[in-house]
N, C-alpha and C positions, 0 to 999 in steps of 0.2 A: 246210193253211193255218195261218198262223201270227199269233196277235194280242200284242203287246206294251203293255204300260203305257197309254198315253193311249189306244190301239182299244179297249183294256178299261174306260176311263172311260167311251167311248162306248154301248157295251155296255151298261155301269150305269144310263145317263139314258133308254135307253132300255126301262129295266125288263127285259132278258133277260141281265143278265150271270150269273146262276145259271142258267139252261137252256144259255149257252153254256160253263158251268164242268161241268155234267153231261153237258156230250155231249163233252167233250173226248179225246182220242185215250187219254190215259194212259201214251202207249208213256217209259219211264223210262230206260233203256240203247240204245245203241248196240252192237252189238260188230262190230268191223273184222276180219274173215277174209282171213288169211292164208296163202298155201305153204306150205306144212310148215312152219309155224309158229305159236305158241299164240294162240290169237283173243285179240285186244284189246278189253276194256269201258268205257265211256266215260259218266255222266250226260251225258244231254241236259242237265236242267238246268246243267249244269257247263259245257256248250257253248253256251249263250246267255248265260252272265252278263254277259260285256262287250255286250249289246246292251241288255239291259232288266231291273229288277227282277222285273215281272211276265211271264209268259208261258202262251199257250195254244196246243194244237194242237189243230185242227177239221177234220175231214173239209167239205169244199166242200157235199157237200149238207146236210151236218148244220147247216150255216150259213146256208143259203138258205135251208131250212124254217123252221130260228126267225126271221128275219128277214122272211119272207114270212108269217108266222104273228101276227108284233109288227103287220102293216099290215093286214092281212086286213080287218076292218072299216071300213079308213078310205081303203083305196085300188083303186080297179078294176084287176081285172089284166087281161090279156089274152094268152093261150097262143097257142101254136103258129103266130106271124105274125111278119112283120118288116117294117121303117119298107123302101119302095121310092121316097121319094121328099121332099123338105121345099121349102117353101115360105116364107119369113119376106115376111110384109106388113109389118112395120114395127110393126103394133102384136098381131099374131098369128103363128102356126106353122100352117100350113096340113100336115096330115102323111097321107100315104099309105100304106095296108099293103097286103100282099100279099091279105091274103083278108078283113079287118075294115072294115067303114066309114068312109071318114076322119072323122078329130076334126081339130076344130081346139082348138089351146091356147094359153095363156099364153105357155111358153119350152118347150125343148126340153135333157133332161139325158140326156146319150149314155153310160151307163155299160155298153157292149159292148163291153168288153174288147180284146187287143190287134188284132185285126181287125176293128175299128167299122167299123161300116154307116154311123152318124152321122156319124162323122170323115170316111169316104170324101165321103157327100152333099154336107156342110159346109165342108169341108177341100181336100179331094182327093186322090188316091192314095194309097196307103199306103205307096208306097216312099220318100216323098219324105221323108219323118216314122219311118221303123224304122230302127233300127242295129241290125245284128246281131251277136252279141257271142261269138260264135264255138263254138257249142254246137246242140246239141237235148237235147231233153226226149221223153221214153214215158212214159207212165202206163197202166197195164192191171190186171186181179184177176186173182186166182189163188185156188182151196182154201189155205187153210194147212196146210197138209201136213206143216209144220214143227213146229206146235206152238205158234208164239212168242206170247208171253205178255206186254206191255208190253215188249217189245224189239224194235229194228230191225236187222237185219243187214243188212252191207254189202261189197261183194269190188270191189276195183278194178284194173285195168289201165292200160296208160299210153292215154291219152283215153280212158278207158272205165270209167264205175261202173255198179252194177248193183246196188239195193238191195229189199229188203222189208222190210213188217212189219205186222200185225196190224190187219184192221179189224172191223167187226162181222159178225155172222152167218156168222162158221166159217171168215172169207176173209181175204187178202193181199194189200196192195196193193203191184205191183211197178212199179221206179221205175230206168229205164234212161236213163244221159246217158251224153251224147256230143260229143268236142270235133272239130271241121271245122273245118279254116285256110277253107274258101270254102261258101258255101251250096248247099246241093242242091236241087236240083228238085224240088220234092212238092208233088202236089196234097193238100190238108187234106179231101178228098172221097171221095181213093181209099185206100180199108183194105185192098187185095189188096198195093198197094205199100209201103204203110208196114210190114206184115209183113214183108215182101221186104227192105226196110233194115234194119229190126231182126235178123232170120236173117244176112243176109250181115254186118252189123258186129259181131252180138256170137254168133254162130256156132262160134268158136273157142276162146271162155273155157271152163274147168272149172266147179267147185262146183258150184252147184247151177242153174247155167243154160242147159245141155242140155233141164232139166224145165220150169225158168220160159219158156224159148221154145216149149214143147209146150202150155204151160198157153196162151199167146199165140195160138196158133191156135184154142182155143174162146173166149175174151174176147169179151165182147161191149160192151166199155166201153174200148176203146181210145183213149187220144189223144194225138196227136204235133205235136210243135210246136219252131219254131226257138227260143232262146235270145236276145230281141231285147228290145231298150230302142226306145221312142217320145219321139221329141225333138221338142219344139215351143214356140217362145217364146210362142205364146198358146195358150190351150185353148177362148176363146170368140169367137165372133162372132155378133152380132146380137142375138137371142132364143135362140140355141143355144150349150150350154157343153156338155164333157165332164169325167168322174168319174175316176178309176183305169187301170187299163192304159189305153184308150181314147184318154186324154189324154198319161201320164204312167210309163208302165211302165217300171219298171226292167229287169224282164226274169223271166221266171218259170224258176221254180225255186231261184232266190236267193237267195231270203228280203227281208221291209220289203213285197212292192207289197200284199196281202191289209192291211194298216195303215194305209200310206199313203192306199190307197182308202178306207179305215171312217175315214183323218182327213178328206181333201180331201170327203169326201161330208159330214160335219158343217160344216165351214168352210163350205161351199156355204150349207148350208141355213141358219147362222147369219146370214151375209152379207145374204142373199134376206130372214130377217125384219127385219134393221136397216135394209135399204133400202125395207122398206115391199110386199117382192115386185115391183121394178121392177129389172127384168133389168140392166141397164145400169150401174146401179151395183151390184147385187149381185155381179153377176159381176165387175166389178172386184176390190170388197173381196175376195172369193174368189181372183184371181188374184194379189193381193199377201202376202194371208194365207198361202197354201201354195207362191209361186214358191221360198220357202230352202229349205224340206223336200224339193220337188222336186228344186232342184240335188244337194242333198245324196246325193239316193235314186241318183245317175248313176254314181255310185262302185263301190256295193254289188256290181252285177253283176262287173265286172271283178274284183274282189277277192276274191269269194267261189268265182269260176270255176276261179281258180287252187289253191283251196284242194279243193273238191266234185271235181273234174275233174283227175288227175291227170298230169302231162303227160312225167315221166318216173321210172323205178324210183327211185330218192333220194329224190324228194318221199313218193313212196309210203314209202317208209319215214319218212321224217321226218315224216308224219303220223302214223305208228303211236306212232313214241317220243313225238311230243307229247301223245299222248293218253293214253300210259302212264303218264307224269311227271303231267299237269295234275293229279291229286289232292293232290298232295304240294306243290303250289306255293302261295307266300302270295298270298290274294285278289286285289290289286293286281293283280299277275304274270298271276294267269287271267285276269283283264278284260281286260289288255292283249290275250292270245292270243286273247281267243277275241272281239274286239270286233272283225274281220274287215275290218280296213282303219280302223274307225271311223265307216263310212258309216251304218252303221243307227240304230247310237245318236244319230249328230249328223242324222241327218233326224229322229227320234223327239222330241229337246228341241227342236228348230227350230220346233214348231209350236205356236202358244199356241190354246189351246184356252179358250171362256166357257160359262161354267156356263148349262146351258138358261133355268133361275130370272132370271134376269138379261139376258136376251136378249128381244127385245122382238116381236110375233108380227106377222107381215101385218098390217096394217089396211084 
């Protein structure tokens, strides 16, 4: 997961921007592997500059734990359940769970990502609201077996990448996409099948992913998912708003929505003390404050697909030589290249953000 410039602001007011600066990935290089040909080395840093001056990567859970560690005191959680049902009285959320007692509350903030429960309840179906942008995503562990040390490696084919690199406790996370002119069938339930796609599509490549697909069958942290943006001119209604993918995803694996969501979750909550905590115009404010940054965010996927996702031998190579060169090129020139359409950056300043000091609390 990736936090740029202002999610790092956010970070800061919320007192964990050094736990999320120490638990950050570190990985420092890229190298692109080639056919019989000399591996190509690339800064990450050097490959985000057109998007943001600041930049972090964070493992998902390493984010959740500080994040869920910042509220611990001040907010009830509740595990292993989920919302089966909502209710808006008008001046309440009547909500249902699977196995916990209903509560009743205030409002309702759906931040369940790009297959809300909330959105479905709320909303309605989930097809009506996904585009799919012509991709999947794998993520799985593996031992590091390789070694790597603050480096990513990565081997592509035409629709076909296939990357790793180094996470804690001796292991490797591997990171399979994949580009499909039409959506496939998959259930998000069955691990016997999504195996079975992954073996049969990337089955045939060399390097070292013979092993990485052997490693696939003991994982026990598999997860697969299409490549889909959620379009919606509004994200709230009633006493009910949504957060991040849920509402607004660009599309994972991309890069911007893990940002986007650390903005639109701030904006929210500023919105909510200026109006006093009365839904109605909070969630407005909310929905004017971050509709630019949103459209902006709508770019990103498509832009970046073409570039992650390679679609024929020439690009493949015209990725290698761009990344050969990018050292040598003056600053300007790299921003350009590497500010991937534009979309990140321009959802990143689209968003004005006030200082918490200055914001004024429920009353």
């Amino acid at each position: 997961m990736d936090l740029f410039d202002s999610a790092l602001d956010v970070m800061a007011w919320m007192g964990v921007h050094d736990k999320v600066q120490d638990a950050r990935t570190r990985n420092a290089t890229v190298s692109l592997i080639r056919r019989g040909r000399p591996t190509v080395d690339a800064s990450l840093d050097r490959l985000w500059e057109g998007v943001g001056e600041r930049h972090v990567e964070i493992m998902r859970g390493d984010l959740a734990r500080i994040l869920y560690e910042a509220g611990a005191d001040d907010v009830e959680y509740i595990f292993d359940d989920s919302i089966s049902a909502l209710t808006d009285t008008g001046s309440q959320v009547e909500v249902s769970l699977e196995r916990t007692p209903p509560p009743t509350v205030d409002l309702v903030v759906g931040a369940d990502g790009l297959h809300s429960t909330t959105r479905r309840l709320t909303f309605g179906e989930e097809q009506q609201f996904r585009r799919f942008l012509g991709g999947y995503l794998a993520v799985f562990t593996v031992p590091n077996y390789l070694g790597l040390n603050r480096r990513m490696v990565s081997f592509s084919d035409v629709d076909r990448t296939v990357a790793m690199y180094p996470v804690r406790d001796g292991n490797a996370r591997v990171l399979c996409l994949l580009r499909s002119r039409g959506e496939i069938p998959l259930d998000h339930h069955d691990s016997v099948a999504q195996r079975r796609l992954l073996h049969d599509t990337f089955g045939d490549l060399e390097w070292e992913v013979p092993r990485l697909l052997a490693g696939l069958d003991q994982a026990d942290d598999l997860y697969v998912d299409s490549i889909s943006q959620i379009l919606m001119n509004s994200w709230s209604r009633g006493r009910v708003t949504l957060v991040g993918d849920a509402g607004y995803s660009p599309g994972a694996a991309v890069g911007g929505g893990t940002s986007l969501a650390v903005l639109g979750a701030y904006v929210l909550a500023t919105s909510l003390a200026e109006a006093k905590g009365e839904p109605t115009a909070g969630f407005a404010g909310y929905e004017r404050a971050i509709a630019e940054p949103v459209r902006q965010s709508r770019s990103i996927g498509p832009d970046v697909m073409k570039i992650i996702i390679p679609s024929s031998r020439s690009q493949i190579w015209l990725t290698a030589q761009a990344m050969r060169i990018l050292p040598r090129l003056p600053l300007p020139i790299r921003r350009r290249l590497t500010s991937y359409g534009g979309g990140p950056a321009a959802m990143l300043k689209s968003v004005v953000l006030r200082d918490p000091r200055r914001v004024a609390s429920p009353g």
